[in-house]
ZAMARGU-4260 file (C-alpha; in steps of 0.2 Angstrom, whole numbers, plus 5000, padded with zeros to 4 digits):
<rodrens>
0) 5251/5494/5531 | 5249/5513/5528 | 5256/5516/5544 | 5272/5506/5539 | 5273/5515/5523
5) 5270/5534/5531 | 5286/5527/5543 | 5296/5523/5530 | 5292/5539/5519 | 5294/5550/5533
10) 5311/5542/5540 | 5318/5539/5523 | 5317/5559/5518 | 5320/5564/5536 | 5339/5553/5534
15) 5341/5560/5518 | 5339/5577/5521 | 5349/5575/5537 | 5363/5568/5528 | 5364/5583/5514
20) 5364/5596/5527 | 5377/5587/5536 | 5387/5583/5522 | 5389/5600/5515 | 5391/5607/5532
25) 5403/5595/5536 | 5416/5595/5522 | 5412/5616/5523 | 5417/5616/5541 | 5433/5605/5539
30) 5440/5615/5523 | 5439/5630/5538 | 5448/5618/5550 | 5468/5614/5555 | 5469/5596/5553
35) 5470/5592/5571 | 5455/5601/5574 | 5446/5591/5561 | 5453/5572/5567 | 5446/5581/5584
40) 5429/5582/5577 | 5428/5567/5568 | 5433/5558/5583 | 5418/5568/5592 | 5406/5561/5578
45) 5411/5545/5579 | 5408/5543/5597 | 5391/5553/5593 | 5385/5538/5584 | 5391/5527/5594
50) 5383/5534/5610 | 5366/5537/5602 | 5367/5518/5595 | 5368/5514/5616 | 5353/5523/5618
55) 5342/5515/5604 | 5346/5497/5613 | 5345/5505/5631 | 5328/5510/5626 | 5322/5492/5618
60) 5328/5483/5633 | 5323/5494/5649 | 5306/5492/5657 | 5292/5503/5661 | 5288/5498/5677
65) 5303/5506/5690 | 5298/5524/5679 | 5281/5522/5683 | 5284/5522/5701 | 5296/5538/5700
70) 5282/5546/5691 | 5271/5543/5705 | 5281/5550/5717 | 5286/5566/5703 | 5302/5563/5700
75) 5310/5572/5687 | 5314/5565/5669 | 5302/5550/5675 | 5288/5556/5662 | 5301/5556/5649
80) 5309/5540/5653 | 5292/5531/5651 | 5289/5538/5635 | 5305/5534/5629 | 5302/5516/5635
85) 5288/5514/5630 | 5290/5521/5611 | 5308/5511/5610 | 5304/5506/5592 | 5303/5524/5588
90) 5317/5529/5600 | 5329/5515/5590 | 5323/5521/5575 | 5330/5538/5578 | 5346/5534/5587
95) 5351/5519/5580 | 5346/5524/5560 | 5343/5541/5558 | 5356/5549/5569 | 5369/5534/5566
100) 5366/5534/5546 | 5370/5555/5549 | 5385/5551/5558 | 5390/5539/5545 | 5389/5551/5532
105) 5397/5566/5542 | 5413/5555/5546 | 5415/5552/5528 | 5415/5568/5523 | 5426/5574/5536
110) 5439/5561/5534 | 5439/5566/5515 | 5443/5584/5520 | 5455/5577/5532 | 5466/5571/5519
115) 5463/5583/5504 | 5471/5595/5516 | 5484/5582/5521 | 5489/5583/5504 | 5489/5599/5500
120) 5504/5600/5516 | 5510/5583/5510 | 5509/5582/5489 | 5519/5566/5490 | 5501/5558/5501
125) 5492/5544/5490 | 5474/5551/5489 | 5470/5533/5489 | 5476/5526/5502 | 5475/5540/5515
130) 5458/5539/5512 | 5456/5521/5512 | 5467/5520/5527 | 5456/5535/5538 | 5440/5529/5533
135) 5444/5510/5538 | 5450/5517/5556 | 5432/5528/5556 | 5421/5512/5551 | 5434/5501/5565
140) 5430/5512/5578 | 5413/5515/5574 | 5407/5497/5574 | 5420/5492/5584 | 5413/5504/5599
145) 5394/5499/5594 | 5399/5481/5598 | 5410/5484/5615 | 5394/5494/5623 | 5378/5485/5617
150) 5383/5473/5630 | 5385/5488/5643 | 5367/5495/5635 | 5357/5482/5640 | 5364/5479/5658
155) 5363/5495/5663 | 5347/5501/5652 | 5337/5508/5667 | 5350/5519/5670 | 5357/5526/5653
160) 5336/5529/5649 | 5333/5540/5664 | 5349/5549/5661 | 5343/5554/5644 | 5327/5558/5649
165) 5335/5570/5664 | 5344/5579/5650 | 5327/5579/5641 | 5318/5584/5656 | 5331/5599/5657
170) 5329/5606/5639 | 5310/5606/5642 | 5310/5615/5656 | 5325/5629/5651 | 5316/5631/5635
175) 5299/5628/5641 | 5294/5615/5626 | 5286/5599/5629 | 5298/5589/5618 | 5291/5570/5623
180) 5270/5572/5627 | 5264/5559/5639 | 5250/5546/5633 | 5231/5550/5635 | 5226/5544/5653
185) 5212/5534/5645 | 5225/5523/5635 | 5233/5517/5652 | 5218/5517/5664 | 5198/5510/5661
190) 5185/5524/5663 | 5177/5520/5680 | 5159/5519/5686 | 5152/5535/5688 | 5141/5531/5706
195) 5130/5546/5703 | 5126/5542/5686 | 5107/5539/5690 | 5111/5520/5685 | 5100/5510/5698
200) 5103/5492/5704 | 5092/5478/5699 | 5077/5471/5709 | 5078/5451/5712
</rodrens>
């Protein structure tokens, strides 16, 4: 139970403060913007979401087992990929929540820049319905594009995990940070017998 409640205070600030950050940033960086440029972005944060919602159900539906064998043999990203396997519930959490409830809110703050400078070229522009309109077309495409690839997801989880974890495998090493740690050894493997360790057998 604690650890359920340390989850949801951590992930709820963690969101929050992502969205304000993103919020002012984005309505700063599309004031700064040509209106193409800006339906260019928001486009790019839309398929953002969409691709890191992928991820979250790639992760939940891959299995451990073909990464464990690719680690044996040292393969790189294989590490990675069994973390992110194996923590798919903290994987979704990320992807699926956290960065698709920041995309969310960066969309909508970018398509209300969108059209305050559409109206500022075009006085005669409803407010209203330009915003109801753009924001109808961000949510469509959005959920609309969540629902075409989950499909895709999970067929092809195997791959679309160890591709991520490639890319994670690259930041770690150009940085030289350990982004995912691998579990304990003792978690995975039983301690075995030490044969020296002065136990004797027993006399019948």
């Amino acid at each position: 139970m604690e650890t359920a409640i340390r989850r949801f205070v951590s992930v709820g600030l963690g969101t929050m403060a992502i969205s304000t950050v993103l919020n002012l940033a984005g309505k700063g960086a599309a004031s700064l913007m040509a209106p193409a440029a800006g339906l260019a972005v928001l486009l790019a944060v839309v398929l953002v979401g969409v691709a890191a919602d992928v991820v979250g159900v790639a992760a939940t539906a891959a299995s451990e087992r073909d990464f464990h064998a690719m680690a044996s043999d040292r393969v790189p990203g294989a590490p990675q990929a069994v973390w992110l396997v194996r923590h798919a519930d903290r994987v979704a959490n990320f992807t699926n929540d956290m960065v698709g409830d920041a995309a969310g809110t960066l969309s909508g703050a970018l398509a209300a820049s969108l059209v305050a400078q559409w109206r500022l070229a075009q006085p005669g522009i409803s407010e209203l319905w330009a915003t109801t309109l753009l924001v109808a077309a961000v949510s469509g495409l959005t959920v609309g594009g969540k629902a075409a690839l989950k499909g895709f997801a999970i067929r092809h989880a195997q791959q679309v995990v160890y591709a991520v974890a490639r890319f994670l495998a690259g930041v770690e090493r150009v940085a030289g940070w350990t982004l995912l740690r691998p579990a304990p050894a003792s978690r995975n493997r039983r301690p075995a017998r030490n044969a020296a360790a002065g136990t004797r057998p027993r006399r019948r």
